[in-house]
N, CA, C and O atoms as a Tripos MOL2 file, in Angstrom:
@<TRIPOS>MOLECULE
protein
  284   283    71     0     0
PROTEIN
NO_CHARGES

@<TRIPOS>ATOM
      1 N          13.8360   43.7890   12.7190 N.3       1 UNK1
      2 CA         12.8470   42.9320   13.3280 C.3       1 UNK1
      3 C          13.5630   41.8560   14.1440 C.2       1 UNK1
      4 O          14.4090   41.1210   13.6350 O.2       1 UNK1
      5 N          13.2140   41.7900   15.3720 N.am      2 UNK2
      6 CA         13.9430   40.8850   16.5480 C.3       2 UNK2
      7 C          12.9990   39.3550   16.4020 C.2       2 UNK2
      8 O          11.7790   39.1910   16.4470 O.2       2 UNK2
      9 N          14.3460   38.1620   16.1760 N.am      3 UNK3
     10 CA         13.0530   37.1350   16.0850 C.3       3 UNK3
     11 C          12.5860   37.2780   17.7660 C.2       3 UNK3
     12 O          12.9730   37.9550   18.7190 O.2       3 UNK3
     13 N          11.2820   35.9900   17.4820 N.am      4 UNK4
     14 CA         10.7100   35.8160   18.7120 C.3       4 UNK4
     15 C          11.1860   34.3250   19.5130 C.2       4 UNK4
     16 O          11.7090   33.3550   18.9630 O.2       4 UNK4
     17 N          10.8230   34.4720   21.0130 N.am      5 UNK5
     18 CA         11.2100   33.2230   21.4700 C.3       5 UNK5
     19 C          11.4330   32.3590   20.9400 C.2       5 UNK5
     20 O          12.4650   31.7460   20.6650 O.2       5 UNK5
     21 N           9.5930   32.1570   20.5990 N.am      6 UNK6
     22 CA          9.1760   30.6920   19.8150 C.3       6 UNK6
     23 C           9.9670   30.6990   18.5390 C.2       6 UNK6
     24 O          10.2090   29.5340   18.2240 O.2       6 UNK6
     25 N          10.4090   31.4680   17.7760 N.am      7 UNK7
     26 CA         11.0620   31.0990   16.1930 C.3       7 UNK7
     27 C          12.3240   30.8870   16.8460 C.2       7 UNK7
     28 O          13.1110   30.3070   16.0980 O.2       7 UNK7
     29 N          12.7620   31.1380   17.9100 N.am      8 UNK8
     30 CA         14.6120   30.9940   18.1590 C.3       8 UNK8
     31 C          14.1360   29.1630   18.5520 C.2       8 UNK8
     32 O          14.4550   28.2000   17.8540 O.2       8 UNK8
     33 N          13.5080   29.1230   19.5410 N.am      9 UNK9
     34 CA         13.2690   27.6190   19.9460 C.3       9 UNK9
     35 C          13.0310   27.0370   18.9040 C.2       9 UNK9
     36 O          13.6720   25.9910   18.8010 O.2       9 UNK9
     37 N          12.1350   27.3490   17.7700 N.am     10 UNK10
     38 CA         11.7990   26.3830   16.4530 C.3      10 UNK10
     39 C          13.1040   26.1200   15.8650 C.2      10 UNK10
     40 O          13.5370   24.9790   15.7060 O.2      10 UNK10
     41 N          13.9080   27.4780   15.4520 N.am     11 UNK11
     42 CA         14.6570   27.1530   14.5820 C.3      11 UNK11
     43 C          15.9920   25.4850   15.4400 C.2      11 UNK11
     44 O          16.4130   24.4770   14.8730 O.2      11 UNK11
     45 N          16.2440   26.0640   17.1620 N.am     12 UNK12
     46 CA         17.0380   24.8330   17.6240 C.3      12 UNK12
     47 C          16.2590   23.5970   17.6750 C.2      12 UNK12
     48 O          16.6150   22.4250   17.7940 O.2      12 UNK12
     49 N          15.0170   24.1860   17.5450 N.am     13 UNK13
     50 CA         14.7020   22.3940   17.6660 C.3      13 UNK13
     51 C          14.6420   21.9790   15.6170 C.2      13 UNK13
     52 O          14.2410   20.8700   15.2650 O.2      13 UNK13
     53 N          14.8510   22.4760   15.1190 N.am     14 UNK14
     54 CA         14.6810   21.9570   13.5740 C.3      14 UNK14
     55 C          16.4550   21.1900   13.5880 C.2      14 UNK14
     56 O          16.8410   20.0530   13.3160 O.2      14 UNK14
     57 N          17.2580   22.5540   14.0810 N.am     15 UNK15
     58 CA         18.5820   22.2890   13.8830 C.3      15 UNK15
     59 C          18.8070   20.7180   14.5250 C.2      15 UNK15
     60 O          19.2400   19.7500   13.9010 O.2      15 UNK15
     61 N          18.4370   20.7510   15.7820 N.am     16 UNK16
     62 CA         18.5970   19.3910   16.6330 C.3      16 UNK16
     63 C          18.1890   18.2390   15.4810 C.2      16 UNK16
     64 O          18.8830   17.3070   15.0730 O.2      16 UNK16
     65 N          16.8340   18.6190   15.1000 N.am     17 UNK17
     66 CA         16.1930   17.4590   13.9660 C.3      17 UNK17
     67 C          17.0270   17.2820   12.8560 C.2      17 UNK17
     68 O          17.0600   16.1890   12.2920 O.2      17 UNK17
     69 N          17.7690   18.3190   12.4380 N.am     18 UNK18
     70 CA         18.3720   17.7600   11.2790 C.3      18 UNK18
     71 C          19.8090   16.9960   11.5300 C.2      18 UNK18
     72 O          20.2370   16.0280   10.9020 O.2      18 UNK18
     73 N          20.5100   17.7770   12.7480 N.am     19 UNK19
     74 CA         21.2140   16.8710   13.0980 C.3      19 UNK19
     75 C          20.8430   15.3400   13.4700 C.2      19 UNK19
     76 O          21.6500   14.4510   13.1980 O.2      19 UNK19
     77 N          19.9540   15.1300   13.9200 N.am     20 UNK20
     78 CA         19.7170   13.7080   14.4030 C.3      20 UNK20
     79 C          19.1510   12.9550   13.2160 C.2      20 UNK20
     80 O          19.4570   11.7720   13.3660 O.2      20 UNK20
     81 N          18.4380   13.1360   12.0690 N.am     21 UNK21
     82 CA         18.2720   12.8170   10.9950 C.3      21 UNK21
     83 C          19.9270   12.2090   10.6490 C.2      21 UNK21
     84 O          20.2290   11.0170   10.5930 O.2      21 UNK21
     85 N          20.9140   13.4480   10.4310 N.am     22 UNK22
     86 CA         22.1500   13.1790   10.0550 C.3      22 UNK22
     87 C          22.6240   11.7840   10.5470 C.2      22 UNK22
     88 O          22.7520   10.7390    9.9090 O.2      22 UNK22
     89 N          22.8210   12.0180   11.6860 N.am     23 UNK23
     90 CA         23.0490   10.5440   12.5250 C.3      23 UNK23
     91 C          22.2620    9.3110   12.2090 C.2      23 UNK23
     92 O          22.7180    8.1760   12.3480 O.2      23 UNK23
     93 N          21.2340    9.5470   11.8400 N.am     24 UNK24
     94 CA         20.5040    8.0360   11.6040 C.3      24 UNK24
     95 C          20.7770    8.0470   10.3140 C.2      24 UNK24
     96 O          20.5180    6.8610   10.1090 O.2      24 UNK24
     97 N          20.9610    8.2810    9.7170 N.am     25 UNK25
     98 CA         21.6480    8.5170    7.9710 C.3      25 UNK25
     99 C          22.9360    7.5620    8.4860 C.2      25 UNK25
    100 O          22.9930    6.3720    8.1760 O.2      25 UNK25
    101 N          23.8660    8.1600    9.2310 N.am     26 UNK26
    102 CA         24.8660    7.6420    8.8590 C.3      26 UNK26
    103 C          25.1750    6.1200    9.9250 C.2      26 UNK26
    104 O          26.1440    5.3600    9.9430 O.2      26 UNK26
    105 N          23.7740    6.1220   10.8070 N.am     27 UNK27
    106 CA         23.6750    4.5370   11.5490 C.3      27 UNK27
    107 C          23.5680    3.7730   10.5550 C.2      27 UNK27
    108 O          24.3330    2.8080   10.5700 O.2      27 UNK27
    109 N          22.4500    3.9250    9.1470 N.am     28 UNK28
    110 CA         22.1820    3.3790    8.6310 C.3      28 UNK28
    111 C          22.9160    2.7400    7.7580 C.2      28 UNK28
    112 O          22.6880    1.5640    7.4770 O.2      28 UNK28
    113 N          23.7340    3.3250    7.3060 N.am     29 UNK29
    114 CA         24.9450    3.4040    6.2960 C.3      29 UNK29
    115 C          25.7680    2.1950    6.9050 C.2      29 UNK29
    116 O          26.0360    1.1130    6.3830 O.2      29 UNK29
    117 N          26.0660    2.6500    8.0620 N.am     30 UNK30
    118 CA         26.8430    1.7510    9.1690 C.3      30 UNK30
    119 C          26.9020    0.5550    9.1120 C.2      30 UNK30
    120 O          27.7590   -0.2060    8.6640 O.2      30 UNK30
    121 N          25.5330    0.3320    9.7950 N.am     31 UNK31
    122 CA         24.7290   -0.8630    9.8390 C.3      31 UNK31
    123 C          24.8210   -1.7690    8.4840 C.2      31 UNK31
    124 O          25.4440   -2.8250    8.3750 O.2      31 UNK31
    125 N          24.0520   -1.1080    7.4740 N.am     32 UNK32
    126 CA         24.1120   -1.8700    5.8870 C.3      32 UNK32
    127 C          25.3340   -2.3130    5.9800 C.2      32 UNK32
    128 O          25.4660   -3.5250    6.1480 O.2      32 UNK32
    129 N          26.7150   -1.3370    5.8850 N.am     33 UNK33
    130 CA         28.0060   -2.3370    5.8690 C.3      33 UNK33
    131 C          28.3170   -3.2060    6.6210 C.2      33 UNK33
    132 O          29.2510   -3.9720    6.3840 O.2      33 UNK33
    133 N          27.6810   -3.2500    7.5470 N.am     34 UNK34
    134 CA         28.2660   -4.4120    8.7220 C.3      34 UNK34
    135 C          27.4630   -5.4440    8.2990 C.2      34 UNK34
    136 O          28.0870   -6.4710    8.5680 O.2      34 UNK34
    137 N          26.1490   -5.8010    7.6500 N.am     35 UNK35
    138 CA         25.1680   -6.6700    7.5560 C.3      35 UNK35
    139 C          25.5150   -6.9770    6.0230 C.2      35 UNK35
    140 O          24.9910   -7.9450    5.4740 O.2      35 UNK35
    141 N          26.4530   -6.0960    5.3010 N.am     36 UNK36
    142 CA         26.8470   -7.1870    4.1430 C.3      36 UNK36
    143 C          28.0760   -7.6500    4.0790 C.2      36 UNK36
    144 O          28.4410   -8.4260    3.1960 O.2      36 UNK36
    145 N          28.9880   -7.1220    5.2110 N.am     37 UNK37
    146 CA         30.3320   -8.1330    5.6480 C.3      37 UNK37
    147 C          29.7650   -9.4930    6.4320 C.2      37 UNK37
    148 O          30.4120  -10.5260    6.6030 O.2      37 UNK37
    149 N          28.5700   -9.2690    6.8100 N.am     38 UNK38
    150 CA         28.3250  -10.2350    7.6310 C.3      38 UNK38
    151 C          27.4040  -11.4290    6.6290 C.2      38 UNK38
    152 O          27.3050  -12.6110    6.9600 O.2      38 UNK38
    153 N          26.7870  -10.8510    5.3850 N.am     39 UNK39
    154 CA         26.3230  -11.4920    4.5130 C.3      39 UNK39
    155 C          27.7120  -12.2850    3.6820 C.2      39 UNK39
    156 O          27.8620  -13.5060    3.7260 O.2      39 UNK39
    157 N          28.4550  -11.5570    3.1020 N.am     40 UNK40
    158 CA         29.6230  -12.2630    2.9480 C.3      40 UNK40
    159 C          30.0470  -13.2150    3.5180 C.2      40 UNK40
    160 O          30.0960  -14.3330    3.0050 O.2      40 UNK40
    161 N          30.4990  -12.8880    4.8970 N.am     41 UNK41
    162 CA         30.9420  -14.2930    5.7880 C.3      41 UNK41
    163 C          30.1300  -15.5310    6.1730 C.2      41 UNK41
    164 O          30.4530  -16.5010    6.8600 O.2      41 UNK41
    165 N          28.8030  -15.1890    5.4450 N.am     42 UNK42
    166 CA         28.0800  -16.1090    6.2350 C.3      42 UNK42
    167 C          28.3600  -17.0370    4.3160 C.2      42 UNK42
    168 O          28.7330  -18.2100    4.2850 O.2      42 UNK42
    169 N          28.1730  -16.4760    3.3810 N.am     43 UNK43
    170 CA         28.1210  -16.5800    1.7370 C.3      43 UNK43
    171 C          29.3370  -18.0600    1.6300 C.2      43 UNK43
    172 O          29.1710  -19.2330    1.2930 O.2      43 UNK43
    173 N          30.7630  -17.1340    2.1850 N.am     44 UNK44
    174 CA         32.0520  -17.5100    2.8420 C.3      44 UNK44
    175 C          31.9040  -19.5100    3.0870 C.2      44 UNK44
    176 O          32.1050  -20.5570    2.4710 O.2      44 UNK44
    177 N          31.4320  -19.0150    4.3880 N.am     45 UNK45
    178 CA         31.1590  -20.0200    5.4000 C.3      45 UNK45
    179 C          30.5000  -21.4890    4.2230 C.2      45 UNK45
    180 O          31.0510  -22.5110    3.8130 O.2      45 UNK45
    181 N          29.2400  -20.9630    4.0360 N.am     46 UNK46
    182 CA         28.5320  -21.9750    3.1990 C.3      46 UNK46
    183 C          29.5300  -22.6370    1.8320 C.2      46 UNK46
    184 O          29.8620  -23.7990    1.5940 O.2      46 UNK46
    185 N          29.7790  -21.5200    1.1950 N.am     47 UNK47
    186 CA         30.4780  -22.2500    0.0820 C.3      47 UNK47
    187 C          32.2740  -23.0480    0.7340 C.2      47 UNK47
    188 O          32.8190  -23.9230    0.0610 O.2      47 UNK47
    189 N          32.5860  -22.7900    1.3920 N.am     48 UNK48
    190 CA         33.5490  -23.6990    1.8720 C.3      48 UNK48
    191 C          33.0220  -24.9190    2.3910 C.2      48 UNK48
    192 O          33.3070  -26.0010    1.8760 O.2      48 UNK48
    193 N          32.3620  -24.8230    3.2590 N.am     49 UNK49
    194 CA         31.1570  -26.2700    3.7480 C.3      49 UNK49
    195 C          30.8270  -26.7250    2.1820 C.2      49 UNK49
    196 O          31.1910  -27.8850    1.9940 O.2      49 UNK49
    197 N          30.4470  -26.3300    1.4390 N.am     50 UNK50
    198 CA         29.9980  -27.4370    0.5060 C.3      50 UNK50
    199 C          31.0220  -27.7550    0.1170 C.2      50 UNK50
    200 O          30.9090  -28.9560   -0.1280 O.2      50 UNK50
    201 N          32.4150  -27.3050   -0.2070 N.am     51 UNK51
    202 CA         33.4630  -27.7370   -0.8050 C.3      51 UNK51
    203 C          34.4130  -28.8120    0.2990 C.2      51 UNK51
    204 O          35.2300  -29.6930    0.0290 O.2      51 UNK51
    205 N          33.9660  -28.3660    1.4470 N.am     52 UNK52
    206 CA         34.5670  -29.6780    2.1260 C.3      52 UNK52
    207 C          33.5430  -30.8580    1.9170 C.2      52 UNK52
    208 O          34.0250  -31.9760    1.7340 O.2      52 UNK52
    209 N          32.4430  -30.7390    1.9270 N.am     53 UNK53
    210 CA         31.6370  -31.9320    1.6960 C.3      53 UNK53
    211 C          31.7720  -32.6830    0.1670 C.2      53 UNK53
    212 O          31.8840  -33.9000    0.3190 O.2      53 UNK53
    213 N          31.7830  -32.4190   -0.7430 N.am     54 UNK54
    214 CA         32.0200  -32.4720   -1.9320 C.3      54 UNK54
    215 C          33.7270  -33.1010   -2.0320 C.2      54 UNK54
    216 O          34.0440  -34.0100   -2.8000 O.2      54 UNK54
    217 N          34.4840  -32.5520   -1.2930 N.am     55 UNK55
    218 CA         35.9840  -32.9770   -1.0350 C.3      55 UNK55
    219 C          35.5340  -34.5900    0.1530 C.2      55 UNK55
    220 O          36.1160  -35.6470   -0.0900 O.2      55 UNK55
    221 N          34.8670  -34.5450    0.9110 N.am     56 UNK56
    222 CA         34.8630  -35.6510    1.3640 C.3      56 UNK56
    223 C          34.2790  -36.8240    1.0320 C.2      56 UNK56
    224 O          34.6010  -37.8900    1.5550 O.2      56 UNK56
    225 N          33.1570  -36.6690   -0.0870 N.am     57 UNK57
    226 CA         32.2490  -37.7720   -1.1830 C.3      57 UNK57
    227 C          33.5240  -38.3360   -1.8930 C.2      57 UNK57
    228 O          33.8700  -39.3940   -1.3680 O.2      57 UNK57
    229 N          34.2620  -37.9780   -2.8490 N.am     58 UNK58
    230 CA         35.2470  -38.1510   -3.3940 C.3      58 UNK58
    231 C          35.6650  -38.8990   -2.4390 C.2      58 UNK58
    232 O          34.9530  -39.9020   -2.4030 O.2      58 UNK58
    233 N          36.3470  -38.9180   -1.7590 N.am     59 UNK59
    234 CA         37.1820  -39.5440   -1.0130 C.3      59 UNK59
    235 C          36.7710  -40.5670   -0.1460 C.2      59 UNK59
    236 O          37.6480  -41.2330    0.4030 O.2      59 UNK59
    237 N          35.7700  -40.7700    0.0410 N.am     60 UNK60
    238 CA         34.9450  -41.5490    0.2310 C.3      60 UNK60
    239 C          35.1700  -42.1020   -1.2010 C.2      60 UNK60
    240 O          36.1940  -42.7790   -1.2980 O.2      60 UNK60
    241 N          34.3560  -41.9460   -2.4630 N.am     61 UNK61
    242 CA         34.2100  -42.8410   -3.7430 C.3      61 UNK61
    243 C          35.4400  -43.8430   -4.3720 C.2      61 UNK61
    244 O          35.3310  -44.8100   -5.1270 O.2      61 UNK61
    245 N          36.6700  -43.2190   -3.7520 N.am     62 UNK62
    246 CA         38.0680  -43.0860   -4.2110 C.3      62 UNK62
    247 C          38.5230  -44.7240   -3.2820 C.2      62 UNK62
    248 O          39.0860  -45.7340   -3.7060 O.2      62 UNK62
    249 N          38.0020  -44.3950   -1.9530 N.am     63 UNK63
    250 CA         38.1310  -45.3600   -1.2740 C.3      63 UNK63
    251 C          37.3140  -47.0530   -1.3290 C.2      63 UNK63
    252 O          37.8190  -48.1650   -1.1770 O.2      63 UNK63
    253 N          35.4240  -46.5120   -1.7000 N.am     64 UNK64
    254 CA         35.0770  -47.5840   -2.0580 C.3      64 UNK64
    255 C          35.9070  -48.1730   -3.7980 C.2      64 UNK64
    256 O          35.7460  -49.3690   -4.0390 O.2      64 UNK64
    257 N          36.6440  -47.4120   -4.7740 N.am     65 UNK65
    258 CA         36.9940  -48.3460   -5.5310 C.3      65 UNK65
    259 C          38.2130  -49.0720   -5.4430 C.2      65 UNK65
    260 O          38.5320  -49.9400   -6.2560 O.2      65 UNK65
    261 N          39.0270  -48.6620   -4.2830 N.am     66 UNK66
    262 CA         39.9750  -49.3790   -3.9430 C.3      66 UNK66
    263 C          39.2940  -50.4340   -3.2460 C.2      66 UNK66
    264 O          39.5890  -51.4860   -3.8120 O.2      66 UNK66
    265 N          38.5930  -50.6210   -2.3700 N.am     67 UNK67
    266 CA         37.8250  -51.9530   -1.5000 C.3      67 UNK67
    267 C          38.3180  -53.1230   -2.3200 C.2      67 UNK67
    268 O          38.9610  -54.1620   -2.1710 O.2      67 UNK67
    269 N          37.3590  -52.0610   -3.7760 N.am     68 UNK68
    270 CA         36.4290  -53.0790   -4.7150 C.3      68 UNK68
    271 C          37.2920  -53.5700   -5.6050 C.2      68 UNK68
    272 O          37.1000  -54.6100   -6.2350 O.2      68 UNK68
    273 N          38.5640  -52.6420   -5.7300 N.am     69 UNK69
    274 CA         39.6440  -53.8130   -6.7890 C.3      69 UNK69
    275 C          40.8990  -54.4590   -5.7480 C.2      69 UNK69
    276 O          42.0060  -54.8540   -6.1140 O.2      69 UNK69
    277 N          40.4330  -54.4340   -4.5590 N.am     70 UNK70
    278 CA         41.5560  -55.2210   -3.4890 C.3      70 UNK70
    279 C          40.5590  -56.8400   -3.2530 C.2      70 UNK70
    280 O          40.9900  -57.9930   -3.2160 O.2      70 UNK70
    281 N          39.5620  -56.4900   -3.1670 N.am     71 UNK71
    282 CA         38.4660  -57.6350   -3.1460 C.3      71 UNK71
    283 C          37.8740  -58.6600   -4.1310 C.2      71 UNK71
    284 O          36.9930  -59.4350   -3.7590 O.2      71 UNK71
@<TRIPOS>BOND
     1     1     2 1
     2     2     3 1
     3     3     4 2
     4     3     5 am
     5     5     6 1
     6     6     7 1
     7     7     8 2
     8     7     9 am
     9     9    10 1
    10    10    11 1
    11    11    12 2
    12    11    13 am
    13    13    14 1
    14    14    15 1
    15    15    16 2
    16    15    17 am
    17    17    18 1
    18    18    19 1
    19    19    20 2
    20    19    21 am
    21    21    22 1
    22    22    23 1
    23    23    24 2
    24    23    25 am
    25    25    26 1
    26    26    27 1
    27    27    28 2
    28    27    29 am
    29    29    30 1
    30    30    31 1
    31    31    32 2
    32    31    33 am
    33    33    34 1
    34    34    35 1
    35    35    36 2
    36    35    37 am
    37    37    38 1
    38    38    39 1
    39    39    40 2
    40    39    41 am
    41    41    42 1
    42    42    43 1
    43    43    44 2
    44    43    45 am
    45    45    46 1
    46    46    47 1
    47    47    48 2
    48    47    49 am
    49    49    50 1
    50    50    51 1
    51    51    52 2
    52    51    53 am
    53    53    54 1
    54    54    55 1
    55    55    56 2
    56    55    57 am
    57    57    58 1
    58    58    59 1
    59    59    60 2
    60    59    61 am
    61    61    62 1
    62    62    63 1
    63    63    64 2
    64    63    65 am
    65    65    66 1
    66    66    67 1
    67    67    68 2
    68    67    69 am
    69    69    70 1
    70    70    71 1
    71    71    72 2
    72    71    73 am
    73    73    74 1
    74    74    75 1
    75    75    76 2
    76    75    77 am
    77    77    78 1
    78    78    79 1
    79    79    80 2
    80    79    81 am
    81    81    82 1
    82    82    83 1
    83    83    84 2
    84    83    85 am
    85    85    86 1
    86    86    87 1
    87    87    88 2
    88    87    89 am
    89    89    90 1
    90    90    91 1
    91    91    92 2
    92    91    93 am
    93    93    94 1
    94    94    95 1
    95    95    96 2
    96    95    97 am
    97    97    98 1
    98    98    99 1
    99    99   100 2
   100    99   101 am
   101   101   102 1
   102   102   103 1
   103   103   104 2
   104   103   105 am
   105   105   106 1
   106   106   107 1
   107   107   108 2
   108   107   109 am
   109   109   110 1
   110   110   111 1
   111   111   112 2
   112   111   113 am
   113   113   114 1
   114   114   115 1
   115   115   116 2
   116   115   117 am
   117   117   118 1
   118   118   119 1
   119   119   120 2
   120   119   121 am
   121   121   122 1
   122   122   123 1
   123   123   124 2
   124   123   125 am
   125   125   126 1
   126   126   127 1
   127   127   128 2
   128   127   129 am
   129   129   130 1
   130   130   131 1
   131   131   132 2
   132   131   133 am
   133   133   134 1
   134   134   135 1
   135   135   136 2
   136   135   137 am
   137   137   138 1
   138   138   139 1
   139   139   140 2
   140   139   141 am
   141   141   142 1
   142   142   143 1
   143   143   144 2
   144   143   145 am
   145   145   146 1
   146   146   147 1
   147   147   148 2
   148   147   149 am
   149   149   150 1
   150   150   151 1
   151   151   152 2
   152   151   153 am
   153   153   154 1
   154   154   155 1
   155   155   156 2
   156   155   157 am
   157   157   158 1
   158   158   159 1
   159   159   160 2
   160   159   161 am
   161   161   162 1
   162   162   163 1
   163   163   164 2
   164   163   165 am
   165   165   166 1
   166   166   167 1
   167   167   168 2
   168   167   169 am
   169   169   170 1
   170   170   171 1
   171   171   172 2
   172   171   173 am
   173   173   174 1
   174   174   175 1
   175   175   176 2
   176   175   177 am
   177   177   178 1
   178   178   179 1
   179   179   180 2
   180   179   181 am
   181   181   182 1
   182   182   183 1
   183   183   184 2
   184   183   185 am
   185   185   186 1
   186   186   187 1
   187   187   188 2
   188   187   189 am
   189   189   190 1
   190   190   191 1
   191   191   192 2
   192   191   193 am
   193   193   194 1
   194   194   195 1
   195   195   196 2
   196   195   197 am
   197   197   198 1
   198   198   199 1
   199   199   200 2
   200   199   201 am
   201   201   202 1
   202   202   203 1
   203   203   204 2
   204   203   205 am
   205   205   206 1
   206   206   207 1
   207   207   208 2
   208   207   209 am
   209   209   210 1
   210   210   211 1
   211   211   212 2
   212   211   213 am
   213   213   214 1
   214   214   215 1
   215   215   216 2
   216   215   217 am
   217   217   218 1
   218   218   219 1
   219   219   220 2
   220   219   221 am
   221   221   222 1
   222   222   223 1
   223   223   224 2
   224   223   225 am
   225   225   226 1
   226   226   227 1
   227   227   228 2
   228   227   229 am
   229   229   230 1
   230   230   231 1
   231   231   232 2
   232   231   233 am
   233   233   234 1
   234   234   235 1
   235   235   236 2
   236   235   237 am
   237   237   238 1
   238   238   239 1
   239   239   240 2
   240   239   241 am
   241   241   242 1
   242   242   243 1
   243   243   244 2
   244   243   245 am
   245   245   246 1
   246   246   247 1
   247   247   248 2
   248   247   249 am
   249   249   250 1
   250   250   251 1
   251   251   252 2
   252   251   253 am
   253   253   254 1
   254   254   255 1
   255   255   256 2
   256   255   257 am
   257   257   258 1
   258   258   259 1
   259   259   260 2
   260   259   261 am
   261   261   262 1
   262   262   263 1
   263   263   264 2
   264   263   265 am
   265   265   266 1
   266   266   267 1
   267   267   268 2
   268   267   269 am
   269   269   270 1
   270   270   271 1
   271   271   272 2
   272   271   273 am
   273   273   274 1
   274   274   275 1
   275   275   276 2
   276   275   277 am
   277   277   278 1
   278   278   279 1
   279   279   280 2
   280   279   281 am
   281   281   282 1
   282   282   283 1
   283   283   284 2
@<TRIPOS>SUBSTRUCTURE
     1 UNK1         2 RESIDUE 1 A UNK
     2 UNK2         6 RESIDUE 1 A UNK
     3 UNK3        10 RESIDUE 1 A UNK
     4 UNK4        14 RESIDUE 1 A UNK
     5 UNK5        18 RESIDUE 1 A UNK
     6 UNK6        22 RESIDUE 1 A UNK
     7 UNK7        26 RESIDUE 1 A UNK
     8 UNK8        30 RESIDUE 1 A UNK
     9 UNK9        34 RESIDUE 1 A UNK
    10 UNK10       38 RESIDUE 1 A UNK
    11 UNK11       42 RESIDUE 1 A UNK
    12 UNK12       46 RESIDUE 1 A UNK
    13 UNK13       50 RESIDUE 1 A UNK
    14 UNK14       54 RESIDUE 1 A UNK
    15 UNK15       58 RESIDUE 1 A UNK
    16 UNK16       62 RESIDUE 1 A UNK
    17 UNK17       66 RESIDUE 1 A UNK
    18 UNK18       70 RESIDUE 1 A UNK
    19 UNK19       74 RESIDUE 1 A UNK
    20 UNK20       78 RESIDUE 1 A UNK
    21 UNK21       82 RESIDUE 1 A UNK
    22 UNK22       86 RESIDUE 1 A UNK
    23 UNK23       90 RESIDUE 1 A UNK
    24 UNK24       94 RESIDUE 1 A UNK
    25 UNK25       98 RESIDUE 1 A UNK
    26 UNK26      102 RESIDUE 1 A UNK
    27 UNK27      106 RESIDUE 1 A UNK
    28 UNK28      110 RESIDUE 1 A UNK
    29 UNK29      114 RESIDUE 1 A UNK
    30 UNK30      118 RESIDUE 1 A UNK
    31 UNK31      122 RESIDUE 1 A UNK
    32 UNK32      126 RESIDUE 1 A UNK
    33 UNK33      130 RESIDUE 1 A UNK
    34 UNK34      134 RESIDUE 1 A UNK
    35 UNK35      138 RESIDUE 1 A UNK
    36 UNK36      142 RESIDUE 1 A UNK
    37 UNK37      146 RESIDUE 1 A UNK
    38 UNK38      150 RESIDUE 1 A UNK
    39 UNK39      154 RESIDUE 1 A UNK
    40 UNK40      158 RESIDUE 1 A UNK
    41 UNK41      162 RESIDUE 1 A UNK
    42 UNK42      166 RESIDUE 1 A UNK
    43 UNK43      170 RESIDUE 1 A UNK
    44 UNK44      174 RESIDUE 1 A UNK
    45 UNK45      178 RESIDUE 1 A UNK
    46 UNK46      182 RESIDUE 1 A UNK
    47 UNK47      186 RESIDUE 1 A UNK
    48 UNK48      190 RESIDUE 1 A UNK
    49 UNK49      194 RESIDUE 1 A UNK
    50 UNK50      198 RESIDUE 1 A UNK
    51 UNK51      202 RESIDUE 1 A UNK
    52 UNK52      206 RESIDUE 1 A UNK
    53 UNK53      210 RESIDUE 1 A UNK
    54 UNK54      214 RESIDUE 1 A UNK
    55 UNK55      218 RESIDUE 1 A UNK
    56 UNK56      222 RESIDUE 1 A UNK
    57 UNK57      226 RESIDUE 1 A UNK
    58 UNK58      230 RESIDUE 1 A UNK
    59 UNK59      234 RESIDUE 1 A UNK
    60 UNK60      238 RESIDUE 1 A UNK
    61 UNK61      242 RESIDUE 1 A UNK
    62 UNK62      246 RESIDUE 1 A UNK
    63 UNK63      250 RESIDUE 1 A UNK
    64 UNK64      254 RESIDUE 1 A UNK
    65 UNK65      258 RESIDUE 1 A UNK
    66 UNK66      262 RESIDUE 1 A UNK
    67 UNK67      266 RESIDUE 1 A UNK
    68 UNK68      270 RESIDUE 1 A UNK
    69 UNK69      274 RESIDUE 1 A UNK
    70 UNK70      278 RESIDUE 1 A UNK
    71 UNK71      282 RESIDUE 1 A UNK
């Protein structure tokens, strides 16, 4: 039994679909890793900012008690 047109065209266009499925599978994949390196760096970013701020209160506090026992 010889397939027909239409089943040769179905079957390349399924093949095409599953390939392109494949590909957005693996955009996705992609993507997620790049958006939780980028969650990281942003995680990164913040907790150093608070630790410089927190480093600069101190030092600041350090300074008003010198004022206050020079005065």
């Amino acid at each position: 039994m010889r397939p027909r047109t239409i089943q040769v065209i179905a079957a390349l266009v399924a093949a095409v679909a599953f390939i392109l499925a494949f590909i957005a599978a693996g955009a996705v994949l992609v993507s997620s890793l790049f958006m939780l390196v980028g969650l990281v760096a942003v995680g990164w970013l913040a907790l150093s900012l608070v630790g410089r701020v927190k480093l600069w209160g101190e030092i600041q506090r350090i300074r008003e008690r010198r004022r206050k026992t020079v005065a």
